[in-house]
C-alpha positions as CSV (number, residue, x, y, z in Angstrom):
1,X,96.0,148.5,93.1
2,X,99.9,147.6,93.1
3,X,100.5,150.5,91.6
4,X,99.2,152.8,94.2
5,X,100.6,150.6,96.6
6,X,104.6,151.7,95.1
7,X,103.1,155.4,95.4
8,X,103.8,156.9,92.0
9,X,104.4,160.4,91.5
10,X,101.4,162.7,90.8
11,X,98.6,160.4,91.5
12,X,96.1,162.2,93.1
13,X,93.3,159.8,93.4
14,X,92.2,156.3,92.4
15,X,89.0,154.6,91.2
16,X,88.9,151.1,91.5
17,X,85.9,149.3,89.7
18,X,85.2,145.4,89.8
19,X,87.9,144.5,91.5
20,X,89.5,142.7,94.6
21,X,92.9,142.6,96.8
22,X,93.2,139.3,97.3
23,X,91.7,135.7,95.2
24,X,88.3,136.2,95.1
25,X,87.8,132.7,94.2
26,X,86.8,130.6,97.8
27,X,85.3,127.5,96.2
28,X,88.3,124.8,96.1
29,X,86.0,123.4,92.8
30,X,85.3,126.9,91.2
31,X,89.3,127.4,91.5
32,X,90.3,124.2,90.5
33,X,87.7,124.6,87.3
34,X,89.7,128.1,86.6
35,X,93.1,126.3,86.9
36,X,92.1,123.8,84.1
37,X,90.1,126.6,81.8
38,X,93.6,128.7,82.0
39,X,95.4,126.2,80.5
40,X,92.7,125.6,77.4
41,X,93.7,126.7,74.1
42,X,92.2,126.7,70.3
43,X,89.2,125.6,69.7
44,X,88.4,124.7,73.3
45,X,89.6,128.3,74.9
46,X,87.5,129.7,71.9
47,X,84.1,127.6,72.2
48,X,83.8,126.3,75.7
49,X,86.7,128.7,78.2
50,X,85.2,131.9,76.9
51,X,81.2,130.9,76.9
52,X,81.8,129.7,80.9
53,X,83.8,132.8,81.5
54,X,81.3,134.7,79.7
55,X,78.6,133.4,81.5
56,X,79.8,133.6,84.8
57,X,80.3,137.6,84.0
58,X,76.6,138.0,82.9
59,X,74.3,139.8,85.4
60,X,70.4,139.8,84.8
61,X,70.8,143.7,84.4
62,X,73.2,143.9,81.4
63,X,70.1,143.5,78.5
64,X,68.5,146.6,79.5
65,X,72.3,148.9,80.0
66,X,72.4,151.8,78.3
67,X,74.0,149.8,75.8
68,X,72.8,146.4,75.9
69,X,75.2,143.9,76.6
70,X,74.8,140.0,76.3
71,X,77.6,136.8,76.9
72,X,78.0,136.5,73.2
73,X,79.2,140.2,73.5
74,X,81.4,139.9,76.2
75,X,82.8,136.8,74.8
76,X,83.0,139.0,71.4
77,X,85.1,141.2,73.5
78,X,87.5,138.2,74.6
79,X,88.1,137.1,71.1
80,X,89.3,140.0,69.8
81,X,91.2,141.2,73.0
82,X,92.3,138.4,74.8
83,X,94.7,135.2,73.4
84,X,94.8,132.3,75.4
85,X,97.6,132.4,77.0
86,X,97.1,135.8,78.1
87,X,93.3,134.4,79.7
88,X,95.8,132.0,81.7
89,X,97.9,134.8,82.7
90,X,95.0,136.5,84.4
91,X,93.4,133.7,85.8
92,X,97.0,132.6,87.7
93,X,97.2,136.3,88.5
94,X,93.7,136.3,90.1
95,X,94.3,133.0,91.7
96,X,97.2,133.9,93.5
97,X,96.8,137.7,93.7
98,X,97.1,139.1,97.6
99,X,98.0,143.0,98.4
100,X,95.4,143.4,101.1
101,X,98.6,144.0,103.3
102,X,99.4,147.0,100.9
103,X,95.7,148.6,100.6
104,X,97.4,151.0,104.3
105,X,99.5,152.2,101.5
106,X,97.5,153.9,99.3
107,X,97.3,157.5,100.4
108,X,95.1,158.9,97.9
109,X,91.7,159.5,97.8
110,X,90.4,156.0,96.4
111,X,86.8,155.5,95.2
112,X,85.6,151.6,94.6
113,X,82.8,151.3,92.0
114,X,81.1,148.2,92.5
115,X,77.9,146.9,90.6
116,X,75.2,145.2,92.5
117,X,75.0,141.8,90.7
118,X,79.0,140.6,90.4
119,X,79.1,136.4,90.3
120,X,82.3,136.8,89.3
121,X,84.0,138.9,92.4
122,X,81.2,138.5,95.1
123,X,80.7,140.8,97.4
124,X,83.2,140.9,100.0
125,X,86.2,141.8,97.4
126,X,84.9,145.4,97.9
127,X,84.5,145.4,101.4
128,X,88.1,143.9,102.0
129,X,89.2,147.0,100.1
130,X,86.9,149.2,101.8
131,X,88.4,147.9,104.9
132,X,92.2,148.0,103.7
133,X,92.7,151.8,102.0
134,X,92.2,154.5,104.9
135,X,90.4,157.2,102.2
136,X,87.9,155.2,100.4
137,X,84.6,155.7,99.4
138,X,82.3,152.7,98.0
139,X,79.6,153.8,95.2
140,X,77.6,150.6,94.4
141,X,76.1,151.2,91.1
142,X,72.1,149.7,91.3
143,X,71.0,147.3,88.6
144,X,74.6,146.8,87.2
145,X,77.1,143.7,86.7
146,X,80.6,143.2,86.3
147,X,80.8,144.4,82.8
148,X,79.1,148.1,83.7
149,X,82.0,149.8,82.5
150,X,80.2,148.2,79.1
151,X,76.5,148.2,79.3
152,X,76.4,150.8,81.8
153,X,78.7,154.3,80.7
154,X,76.6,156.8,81.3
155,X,76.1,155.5,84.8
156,X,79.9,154.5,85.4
157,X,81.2,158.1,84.2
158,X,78.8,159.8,86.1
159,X,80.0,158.2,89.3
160,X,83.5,158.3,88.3
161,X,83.2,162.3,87.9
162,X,80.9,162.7,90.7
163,X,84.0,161.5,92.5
164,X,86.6,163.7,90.7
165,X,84.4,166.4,91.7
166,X,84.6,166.0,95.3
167,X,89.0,166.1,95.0
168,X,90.8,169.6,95.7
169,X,91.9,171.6,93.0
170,X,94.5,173.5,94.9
171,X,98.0,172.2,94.5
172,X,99.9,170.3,96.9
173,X,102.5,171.5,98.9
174,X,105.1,172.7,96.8
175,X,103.7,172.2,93.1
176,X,102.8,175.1,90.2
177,X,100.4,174.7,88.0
178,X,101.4,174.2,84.8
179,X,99.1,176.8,82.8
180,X,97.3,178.9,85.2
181,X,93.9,179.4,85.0
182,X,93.6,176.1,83.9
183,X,94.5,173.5,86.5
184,X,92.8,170.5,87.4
185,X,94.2,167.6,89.6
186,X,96.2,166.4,86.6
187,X,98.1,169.6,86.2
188,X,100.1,170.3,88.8
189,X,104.0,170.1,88.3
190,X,106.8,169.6,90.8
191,X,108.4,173.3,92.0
192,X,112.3,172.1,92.6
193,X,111.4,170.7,96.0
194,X,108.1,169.5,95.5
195,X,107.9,165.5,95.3
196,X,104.1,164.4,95.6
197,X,102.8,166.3,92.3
């Protein structure tokens, strides 16, 4: 979302999946929980920060995915991904994270996927950006939790191309394409005058 927000040259659309513009978390307790689980390392990130988080990502859906997820997979997934300090990076990132006053900036087509059991986000996050970027489009993705980009693909790519479809292919104002006959939204190039390729 920052990203769009500083308007980098040649994007030409966003798709925004799980996420939020501002702290999600509204429970002082919940956030006061994710202040002390930030800061855990070893053996207690390991065994007890990554089973809550875990846990708290679960939906009832993610057994029956197209590829069947579970918490010990998505704390699998942490392990090998994520150290601990970098978990505490995120969670003081989400826990003070606000650029609902930049969502008027986007200026691209933007296209939220959100699954229809999140815990971990709740249900307004989507709506705030819904709200916030003036060309957005909400697909909520039935019998799906946060980690559908996991146990759901089929589903996720689907909606994700149905979107691309829906984007023009002609250039904007003052781009070439780069090999014609070929162009899609990521092919366009600047003519000398051109800047929003």
């Amino acid at each position: 979302m920052w990203q769009e927000a500083r308007r980098p040259r040649g994007l030409r659309a966003l798709v925004v999946s799980g996420g939020f513009a501002a702290n999600p978390v509204d429970s002082k307790p919940w956030k006061a929980l994710m202040q002390a689980i930030g800061r855990a390392r070893g053996p207690l990130y390991r065994q007890l920060t990554l089973r809550a988080h875990a846990h708290r990502l679960a939906s009832p859906f993610d057994g029956g995915g197209q590829v069947p997820w579970s918490e010990a997979r998505s704390r699998e997934l942490f392990l090998a991904n994520t150290p601990a300090v970098s978990f505490g990076a995120r969670l003081r990132a989400v826990l003070t994270a606000d650029c609902v006053d930049a969502l008027g900036r986007v200026q691209v087509p933007t296209l939220i996927l959100t699954p229809s059991h999140d815990v971990l986000i709740g249900e307004n996050a989507s709506k705030v950006m819904l709200a916030g970027i003036p060309d957005a489009r909400e697909v909520v993705l039935p019998r799906t939790g946060h980690m559908f980009r996991f146990s759901h693909p089929v589903t996720y790519a689907a909606a994700v191309d149905d979107f691309l479809a829906t984007l023009p292919t002609a250039p904007p104002t003052g781009c070439r394409c780069v090999r014609p006959n070929t162009c899609g939204s990521r092919s366009w190039r600047p003519s000398a005058k051109a800047t929003g390729c």
